[in-house]
Steps between C-alpha positions, in 0.01 A plus 500: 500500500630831445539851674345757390545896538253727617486829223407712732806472743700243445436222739548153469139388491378141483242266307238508705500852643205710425621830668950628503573487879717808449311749283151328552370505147275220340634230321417249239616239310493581165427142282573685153835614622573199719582801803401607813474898497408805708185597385292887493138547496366592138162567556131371567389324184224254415431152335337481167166421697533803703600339831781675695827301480649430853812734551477710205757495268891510566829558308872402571650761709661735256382449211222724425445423180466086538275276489205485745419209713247422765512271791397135438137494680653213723758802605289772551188301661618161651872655608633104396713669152739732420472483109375776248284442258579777122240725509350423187459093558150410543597230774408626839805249640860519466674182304543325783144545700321461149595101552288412806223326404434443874535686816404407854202576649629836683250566745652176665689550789893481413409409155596896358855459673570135332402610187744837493790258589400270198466820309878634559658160385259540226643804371868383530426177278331714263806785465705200424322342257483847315841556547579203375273616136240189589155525383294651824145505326161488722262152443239756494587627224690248321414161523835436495632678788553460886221531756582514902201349772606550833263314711403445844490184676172463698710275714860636523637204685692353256517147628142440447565495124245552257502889450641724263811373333769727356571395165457614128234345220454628137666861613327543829716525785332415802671583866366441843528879693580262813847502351531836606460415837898450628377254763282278216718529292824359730291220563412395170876535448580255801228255418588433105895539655578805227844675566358852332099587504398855445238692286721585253627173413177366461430806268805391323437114487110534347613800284704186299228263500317831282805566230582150487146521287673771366812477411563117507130327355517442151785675415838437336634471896280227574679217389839662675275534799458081542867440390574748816233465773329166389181376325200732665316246374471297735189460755572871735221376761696194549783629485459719816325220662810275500737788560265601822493143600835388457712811461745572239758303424819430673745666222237838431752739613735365240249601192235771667530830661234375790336204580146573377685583168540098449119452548420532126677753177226733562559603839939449429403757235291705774810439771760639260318762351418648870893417552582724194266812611653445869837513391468822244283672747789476743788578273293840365470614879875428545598704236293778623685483868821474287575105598667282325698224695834355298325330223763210343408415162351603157405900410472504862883455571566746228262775690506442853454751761565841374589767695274359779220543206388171329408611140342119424159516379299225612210579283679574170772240505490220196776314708329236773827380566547868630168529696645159688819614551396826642240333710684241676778674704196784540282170715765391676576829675157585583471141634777594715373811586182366577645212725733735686151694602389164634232471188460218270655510137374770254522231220498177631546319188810309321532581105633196361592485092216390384291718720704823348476320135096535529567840683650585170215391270290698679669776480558439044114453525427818629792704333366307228158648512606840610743596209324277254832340417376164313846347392739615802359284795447231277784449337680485865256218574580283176884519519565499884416324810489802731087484472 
């Protein structure tokens, strides 16, 4: 994630921040510009129908001239968003809000509070996915896009089974607000015997399960997708049933990045993918602190630290074997630094070869789709054994 810089005075100002802590003017994230910015009142206005829209209309600090936005109505009304919506867009919801199919039922007690928390991880998924140039398209609008239900459980206790399951089916990602719930959620993570459970990763993980349909389905990567991560062929609800029975197999840290990654190719595609968005996410906010920890090998040997800056970028690289050689001295300090706290890893995994080899054809599939290089990524594939 990176910093950004408040227009009005300077300040180091943050993702989620809605007001600068030093000069105290309004911010928004700006989708269009991929920024968060100071923003300055422009005016009253109205919608097309004549209704007032919420908070008026606003302009980045300093620029008097620019383009008007409003706040998205989840912003100015529900206080749960930080985005801005272009003036001119008929959508009454930022990017990111216009995906909910579902919200809780508000008027529940602790519900509103669950649902901003889901909401937040929400939005940092979503920056990355733009970031990363991948389609980011509302089901209710396009058939073919992305649609969010965050449900409550009418009986939270997760041990009774039978309520709402997080998971994703023909691009609707379904998540359990109980997850936001630290205590519910550490459970969960104790009972299943999960190293790493949080909101985010399970945005992450079902975000896969949406551009594997995407990206992967019926395309030229398909068959490269078996070859890789195996034959999703094969019977899923069975699959899971043996792997929650019986438990993966003896060798699975040899060949997947977690356990649950060896239940079937769809969820070691879901498990890698997540890995992938973890590991970028983390690089791009070590950058923007200026962090870069003796990388050994590849473009990242060439580069390393700079001047105490890091000039790597994460997002933009066409190198994987640079995004893993960045990353892995990068996890095993903040492992240390989190154990010398007295805290459990940061990234309790082990990236094994063949782990980073399906790291990397994640990453040619999306670099794939994003600069619409057809022969490139391919052509890697046929003649190597990297991917």
């Amino acid at each position: 994630m990176q910093l950004f810089e408040c227009e009005s005075c300077g300040s180091v100002i943050y993702f989620d921040n809605t007001y600068c802590n030093r000069c105290g003017y309004r911010l928004g994230f700006l989708p269009d510009r991929l920024e968060l910015s100071a923003l300055e009142m422009a005016g009253d206005a109205l919608y097309s129908s004549g209704e007032p829209i919420p908070g008026g209309l606003w302009r980045v600090a300093g620029e008097p001239d620019g383009p008007l936005y409003r706040q998205c109505r989840h912003y100015a009304v529900d206080a749960v968003c930080n985005w801005m919506v272009r003036h001119d867009d008929p959508e009454g919801y930022c990017r990111a809000c216009r995906l909910n199919r579902t919200i809780p039922d508000l008027s529940v007690p602790g519900n509103a509070r669950l649902w901003e928390r889901m909401e937040t991880e929400k939005r940092r998924l979503v920056y990355s996915l733009l970031r990363l140039g991948l389609p980011v398209v509302s089901k209710q609008t396009d058939s073919a896009g992305v649609a969010f239900d965050f449900l409550a459980d009418p009986n939270p206790d997760f041990h009774e089974g039978g309520g709402v399951v997080t998971g994703h089916a023909n691009g609707v990602i379904t998540l359990n607000i109980a997850e936001a719930d630290p205590s519910v959620r550490e459970s969960m993570r104790e009972a299943m015997a999960e190293p790493y459970r949080t909101i985010l990763g399970h945005f992450r993980h079902e975000s896969a399960h949406y551009y594997w349909d995407r990206l992967i389905r019926g395309t030229r990567w398909h068959e490269y997708f078996r070859n890789r991560f195996g034959d999703e062929r094969i019977a899923y609800d069975e699959a899971l049933r043996r792997h929650y029975e019986n438990g993966p197999p003896s060798d699975w840290q040899d060949h997947f990045v977690s356990a649950y990654a060896s239940s079937h190719p769809w969820e070691d595609w879901a498990e890698t993918w997540a890995h992938y968005l973890h590991i970028v996410d983390a690089l791009d906010t070590a950058a923007a602190y200026g962090m870069d920890v003796a990388p050994s090998v590849g473009e990242a040997a060439r580069l390393g630290p700079q001047g105490g800056q890091s000039h790597f970028d994460a997002y933009a690289t066409d190198d994987p074997d640079a995004l893993v050689a960045h990353w892995l001295p990068l996890a095993a300090a903040l492992n240390s630094l989190n154990r010398s706290m007295g805290h459990a890893h940061v990234y309790p995994f082990v990236l094994t070869p063949e782990a980073i080899s399906k790291l990397g054809f994640v990453h040619r599939v999306i670099q794939d789709f994003r600069t619409g290089n057809r022969s490139a990524g391919e052509r890697e594939l046929l003649h190597t054994h990297r991917v």
